[in-house]
N, C-alpha and C positions, 0 to 999 in steps of 0.2 A: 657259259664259261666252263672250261673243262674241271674235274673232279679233281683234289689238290691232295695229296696223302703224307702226313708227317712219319719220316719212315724210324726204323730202326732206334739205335740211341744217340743222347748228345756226346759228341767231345766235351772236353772241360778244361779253362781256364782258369786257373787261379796267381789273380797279382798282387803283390804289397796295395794294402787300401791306398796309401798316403804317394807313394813313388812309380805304380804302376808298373814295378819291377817283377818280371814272368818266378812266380815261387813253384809250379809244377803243371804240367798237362798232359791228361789222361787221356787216353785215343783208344783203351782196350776194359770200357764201361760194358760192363751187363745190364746196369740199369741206370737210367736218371730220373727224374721225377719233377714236376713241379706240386703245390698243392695247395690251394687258395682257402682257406676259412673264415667265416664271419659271426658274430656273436648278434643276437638280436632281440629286443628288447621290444612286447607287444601289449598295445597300448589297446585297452577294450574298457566298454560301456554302453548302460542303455540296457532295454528288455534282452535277455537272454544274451547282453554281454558280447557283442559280438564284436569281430575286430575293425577298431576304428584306426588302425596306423602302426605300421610295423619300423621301428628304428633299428639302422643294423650299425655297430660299432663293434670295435676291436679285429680287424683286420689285421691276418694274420698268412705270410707268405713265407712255406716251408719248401726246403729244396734238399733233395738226396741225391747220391752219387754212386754205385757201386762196382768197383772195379773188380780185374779176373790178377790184375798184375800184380805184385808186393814192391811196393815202394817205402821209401823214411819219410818222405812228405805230411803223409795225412794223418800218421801217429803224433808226426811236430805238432801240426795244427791243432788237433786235438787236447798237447798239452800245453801249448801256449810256449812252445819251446824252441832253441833255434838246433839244429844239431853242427854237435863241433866235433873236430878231426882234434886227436893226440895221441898220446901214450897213455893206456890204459892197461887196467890189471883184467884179464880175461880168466875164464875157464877153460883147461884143456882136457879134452877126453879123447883118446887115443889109442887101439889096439896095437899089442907088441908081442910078436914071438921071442921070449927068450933063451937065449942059449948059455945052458948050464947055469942059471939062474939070475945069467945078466943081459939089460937090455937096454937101449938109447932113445929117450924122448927128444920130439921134433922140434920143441922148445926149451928155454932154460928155465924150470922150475923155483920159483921165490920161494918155496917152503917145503915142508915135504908131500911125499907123493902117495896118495891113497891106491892100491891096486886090488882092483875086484878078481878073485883068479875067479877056474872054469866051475867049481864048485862053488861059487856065490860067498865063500867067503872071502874076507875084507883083511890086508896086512898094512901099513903103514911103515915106508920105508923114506931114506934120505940120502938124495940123490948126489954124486961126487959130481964135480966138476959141473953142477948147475943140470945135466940132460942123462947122465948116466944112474943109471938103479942095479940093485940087486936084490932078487928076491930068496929068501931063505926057501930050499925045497922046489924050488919054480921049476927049473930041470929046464926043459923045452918045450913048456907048454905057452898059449896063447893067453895071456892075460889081458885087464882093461887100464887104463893109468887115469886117475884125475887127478891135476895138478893145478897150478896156477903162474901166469908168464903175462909177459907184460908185451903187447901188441899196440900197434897204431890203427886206430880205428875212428869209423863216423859213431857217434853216441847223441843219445837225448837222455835228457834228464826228466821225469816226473814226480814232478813237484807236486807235494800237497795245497798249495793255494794259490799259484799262474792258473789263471783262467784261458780257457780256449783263446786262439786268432780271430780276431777280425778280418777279413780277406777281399781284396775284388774278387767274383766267381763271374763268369762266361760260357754257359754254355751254348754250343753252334750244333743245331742237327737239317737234315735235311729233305726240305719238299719237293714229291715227285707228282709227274703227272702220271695219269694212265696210262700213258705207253714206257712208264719206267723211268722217265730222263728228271733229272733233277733242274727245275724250277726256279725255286729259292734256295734259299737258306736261311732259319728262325735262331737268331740272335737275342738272347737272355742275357741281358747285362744287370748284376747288383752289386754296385757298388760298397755297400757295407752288407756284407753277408758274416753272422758272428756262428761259427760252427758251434757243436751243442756241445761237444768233450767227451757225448757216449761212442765207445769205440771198442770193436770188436774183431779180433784175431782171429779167423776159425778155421783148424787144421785137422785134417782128413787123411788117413791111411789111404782110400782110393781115389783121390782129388787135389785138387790144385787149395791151396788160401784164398779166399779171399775177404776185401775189405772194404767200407763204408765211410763215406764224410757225408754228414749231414745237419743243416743247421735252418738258420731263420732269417730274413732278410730284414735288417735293421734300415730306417726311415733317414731317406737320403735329403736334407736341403736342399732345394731347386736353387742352383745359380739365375736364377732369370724372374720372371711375373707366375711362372707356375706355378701347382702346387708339389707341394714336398713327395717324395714318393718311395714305394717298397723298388722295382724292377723298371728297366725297358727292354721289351721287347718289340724288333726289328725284324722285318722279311725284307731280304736282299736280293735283289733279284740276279740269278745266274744266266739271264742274259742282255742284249741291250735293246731290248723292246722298249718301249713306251707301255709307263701308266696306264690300265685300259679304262675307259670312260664309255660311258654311258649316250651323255652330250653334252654340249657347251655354251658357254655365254659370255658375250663381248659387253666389257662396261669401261666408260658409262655408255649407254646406248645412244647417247644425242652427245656429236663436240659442238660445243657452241664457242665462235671464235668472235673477235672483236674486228671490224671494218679499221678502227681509228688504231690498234696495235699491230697490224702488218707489219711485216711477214711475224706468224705465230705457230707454234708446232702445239699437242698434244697426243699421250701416248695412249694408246689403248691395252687395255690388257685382259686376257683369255680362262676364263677358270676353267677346267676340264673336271665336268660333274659328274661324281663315279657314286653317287645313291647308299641308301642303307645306314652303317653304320661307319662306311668310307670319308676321310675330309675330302674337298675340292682341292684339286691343284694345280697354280699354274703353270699353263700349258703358250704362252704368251711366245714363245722364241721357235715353238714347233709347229707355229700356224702358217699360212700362204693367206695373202693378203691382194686384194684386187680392188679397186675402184667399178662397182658395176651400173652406176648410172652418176649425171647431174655432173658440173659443174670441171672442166680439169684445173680450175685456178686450186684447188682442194688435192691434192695428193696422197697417198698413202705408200708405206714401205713394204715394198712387197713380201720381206723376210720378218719385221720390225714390228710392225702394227703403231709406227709412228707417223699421224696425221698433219701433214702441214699447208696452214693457211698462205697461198704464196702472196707475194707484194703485186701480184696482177687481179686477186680478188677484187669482188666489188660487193658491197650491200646486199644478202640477199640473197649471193652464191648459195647452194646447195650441192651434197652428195652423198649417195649412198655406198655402201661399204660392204662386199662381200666377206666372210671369214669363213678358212677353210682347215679339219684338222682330220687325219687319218688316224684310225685307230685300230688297231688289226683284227681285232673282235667286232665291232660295231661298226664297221667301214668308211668310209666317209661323211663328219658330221660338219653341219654347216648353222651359222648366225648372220647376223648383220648387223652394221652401225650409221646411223648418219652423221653429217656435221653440216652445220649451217654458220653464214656469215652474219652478225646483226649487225649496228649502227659504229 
């Protein structure tokens, strides 16, 4: 089997846990991470104590994220907040040449306007008509204005007691073979992933921001006979090969049919056994199907692996059954079946 490489980083998904509704996805990661921990509890006794039984509990599946891009996203997440659009009171700082000691701000100032001139000191002036100032002495020099105006903006709110999001997370990266071409693709799905709320801005005179979501995958109820669970993760395959298998096995190995219930059909069915730590999988609709010895009152579906007893059997009949499945690594594997007639 060729040599498989999980390359680069993941993309990232992130959906409303409860509605599955897409809340952001990151395509420009510097890093992802998974990180699996277990706690364990060691059971000893006896001359020199030695270990009679290791118990491991408290499983523990952490997952981080670290982007190059600046988004509103993962500050929300972090506080547990939605971010809303309105009329807000902002800060404006703004440089202004003025002339003969008057000058025009690009907004309409709510109160007055602090102006830093070129010598670092500070004058406080009140601006006419909401945007217009004057500075006493200003002449035509280049001053700073901080003011305050009231703008339409995205905002979040950080609250002292919203705790982080809960979130669906997704991440999708990609396995290559040896010659470079992409294989799979490794599917991380957690459905309650609850982010931690540590979050960090970090800004650079020679560099870009960047930023972090990172949290803990909270224990999902199995809808079915399962058990409950942190993650699944899923290899998709990027093309439409077949499952490679090892070899296979036709069951039940003997149809035993009734003489007194003609015509009677039974199905056979194919596990494709891939070894290790791999489950078996039906491989029952991608097999070729032949009659290679015994009886034709006995039939088989050449596509199907559906055996039927016809109404011209008799007591007795027998046949045997070849099965045939290609696998592009292990080439052609083969089993067999019989079915016999009784009373």
């Amino acid at each position: 089997m060729a040599n498989k490489f999980l390359v680069s980083v993941a993309n990232a998904i992130l959906r409303d846990a409860n509605t599955g509704e897409a809340l952001a996805v990151g395509k420009a990661n510097m890093n992802s991470s998974i990180t699996l921990s277990m706690q364990k509890t060691e059971v000893r006794g006896g001359i020199n104590n030695p270990l009679l039984y290791t118990y491991f509990h408290d499983r523990n599946a952490e997952f981080k994220i670290e982007q190059v891009v600046f988004g509103k996203e993962l500050l929300a997440l972090n506080l547990g907040s939605t971010i809303t659009n309105s009329s807000y009171t902002v800060v404006g700082n703004e440089d202004i040449v003025l002339s003969s000691g008057s000058g025009t701000l690009s907004h309409t100032a709510l109160a007055n306007c602090s102006v830093v001139m070129p010598n670092g000191a500070i004058t406080t002036v009140t601006p006419t008509s909401g945007s217009e100032i004057y500075v006493s002495g200003g002449g035509g020099q280049k001053v700073s204005a901080v003011y305050t105006y009231t703008a339409t903006a995205d905002q979040v709110v950080a609250t002292s007691t919203t705790p982080p999001d809960v979130v669906d997370l997704t991440l999708i990266a990609e396995v290559r073979d040896e010659t470079g071409i992409i294989v799979e693709y490794l599917q991380v799905n957690v459905p309650r992933y609850q982010v931690s709320g540590n979050y960090t801005l970090s800004l650079a005179a020679n560099g870009v921001s960047n930023e972090s979501l990172d949290g803990v995958a909270l224990v999902t109820t199995s809808t079915d006979s399962s058990a409950d669970y942190y993650f699944k993760a899923t290899w998709i395959s990027n093309t439409t090969a077949s499952i490679p298998v090892t070899s296979i096995a036709a069951t039940p190995s003997v149809l035993t049919f009734s003489y007194a219930s003609r015509p009677q059909t039974s199905q056979l069915n194919v596990l494709g056994i891939r070894g290790g730590v791999y489950a078996n999988v039906n491989i029952t609709t991608s097999c070729s199907y032949i009659r290679s010895s015994g009886c034709s009152t006995l039939t088989i579906g050449a596509a199907t692996g559906l055996v039927t007893s016809t109404s011209a059997v008799k007591a007795g009949d027998n046949a045997m059954f070849q099965i045939t499945y290609y696998d592009t690594t292990s080439g052609s594997l083969f089993d067999s079946a019989s079915a016999v007639v009784g009373a």
